[in-house]
N, C-alpha and C positions, 0 to 999 in steps of 0.2 A: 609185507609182513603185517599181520594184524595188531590193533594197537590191545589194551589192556581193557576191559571191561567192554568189549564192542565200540570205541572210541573212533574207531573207522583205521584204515591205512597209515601206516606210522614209516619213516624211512629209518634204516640202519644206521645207528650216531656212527661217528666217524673213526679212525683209532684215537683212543683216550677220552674219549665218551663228548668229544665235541658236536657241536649241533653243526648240519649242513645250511652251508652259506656264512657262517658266520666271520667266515674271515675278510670278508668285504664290508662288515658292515660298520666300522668304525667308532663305533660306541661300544662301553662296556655291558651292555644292556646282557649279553650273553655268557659271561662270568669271564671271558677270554681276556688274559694281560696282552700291555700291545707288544711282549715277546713273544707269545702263541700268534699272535695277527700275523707279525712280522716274520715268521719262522715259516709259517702254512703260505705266502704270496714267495717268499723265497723257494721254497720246494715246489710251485707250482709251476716259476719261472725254471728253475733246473730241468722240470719233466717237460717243460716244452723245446728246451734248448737238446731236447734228446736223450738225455742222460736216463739206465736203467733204475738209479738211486737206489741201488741196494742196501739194506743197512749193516749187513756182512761187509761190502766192500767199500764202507762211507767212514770217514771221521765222523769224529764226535764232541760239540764244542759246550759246553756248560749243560750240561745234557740234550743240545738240541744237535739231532742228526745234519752234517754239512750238505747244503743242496745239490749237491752233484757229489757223484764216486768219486773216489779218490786220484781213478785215472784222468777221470774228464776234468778235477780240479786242476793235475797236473797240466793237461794241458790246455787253459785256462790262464795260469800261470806263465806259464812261454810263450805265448800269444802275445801277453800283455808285455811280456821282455820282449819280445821280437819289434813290436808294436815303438816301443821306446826305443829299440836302437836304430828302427829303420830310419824314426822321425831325424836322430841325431848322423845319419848318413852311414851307419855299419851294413857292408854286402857282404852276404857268405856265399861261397861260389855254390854250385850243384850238386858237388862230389862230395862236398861237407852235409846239404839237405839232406840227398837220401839215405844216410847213416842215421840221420837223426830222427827220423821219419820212423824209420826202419827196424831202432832199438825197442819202441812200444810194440814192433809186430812181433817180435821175437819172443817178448815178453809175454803177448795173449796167445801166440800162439804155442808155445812152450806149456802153457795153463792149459788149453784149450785140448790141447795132447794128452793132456793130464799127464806129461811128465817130469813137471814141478810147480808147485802151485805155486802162486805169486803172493805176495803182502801187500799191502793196505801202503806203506812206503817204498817198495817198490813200483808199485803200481804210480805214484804221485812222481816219483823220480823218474821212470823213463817216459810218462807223460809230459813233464819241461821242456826236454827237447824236441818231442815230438811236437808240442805248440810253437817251441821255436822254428823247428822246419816248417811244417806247415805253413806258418805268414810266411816266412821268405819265399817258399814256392808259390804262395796266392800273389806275392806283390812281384815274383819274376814272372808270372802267367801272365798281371795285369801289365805288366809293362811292356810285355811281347805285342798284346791284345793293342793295345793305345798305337807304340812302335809299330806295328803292322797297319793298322788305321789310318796313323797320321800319313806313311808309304802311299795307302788307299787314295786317300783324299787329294793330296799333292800330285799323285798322278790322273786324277781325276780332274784337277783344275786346271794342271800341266795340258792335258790333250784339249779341255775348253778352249784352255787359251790359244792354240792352234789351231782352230778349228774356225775361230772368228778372224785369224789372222788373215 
């Protein structure tokens, strides 16, 4: 885009009229509070973690849009519980994960149908337990993985050790 008086090439400000780059830059030099810094490296960690950041399907916190949708906040949330209970030794068998897994699919896929749209608190709500299944089937996958390994290894030192005998 051309700039104003022939000034040469100007880049497109940003939404709300911010300049590009400036939220790296650490000083106020750019008129930006460090809640505008801290808001624009928060949103850019949500778009990398995946998240679509709609602001239709986003909270909204002192007017600043929450870095991930609502769903991926939810499960975000049940992660971090999962995370806590596994440390303190809570298992949940298989048959409890894949309901819980299972409840966020029913829910996008219900939307996705378009035969009922979902809300913003639904959406957070059946994302919880979907972050809670999720870890417990990443830490029964990882423990299968290890469990299976360790089988690996031990039979693999097993037959060494016969083999010098």
């Amino acid at each position: 885009m051309e700039g104003v008086n022939g000034e040469g090439p100007k880049r497109k400000p940003r939404a709300g009229g911010r300049k590009p780059g400036c939220a790296g830059c650490g000083t106020d030099r750019c008129g930006m509070s460090k809640a505008d810094r801290m808001w624009i490296r928060a949103m850019e960690f949500g778009a990398r973690m995946g998240c679509h950041q709609m602001a239709s399907r986003s909270f909204f916190i002192r007017g600043y849009q929450f870095p991930v949708c609502a769903r991926c906040a939810g499960v975000l949330i049940g992660q971090i519980v999962a995370t806590i209970q596994l440390c303190v030794g809570v298992r949940l068998p298989m048959k409890l994960i894949t309901p819980m897994i299972g409840i966020m699919g029913v829910d996008w896929g219900l939307q996705y149908l378009k035969i009922k749209e979902s809300t913003n608190v639904r959406r957070l709500l059946t994302g919880i337990p979907c972050g809670i299944g999720l870890t417990f089937l990443y830490a029964f996958l990882l423990r299968g993985i290890i469990h299976g390994l360790g089988k690996a290894f031990a039979s693999l030192l097993d037959g060494f050790g016969r083999s010098r005998g």
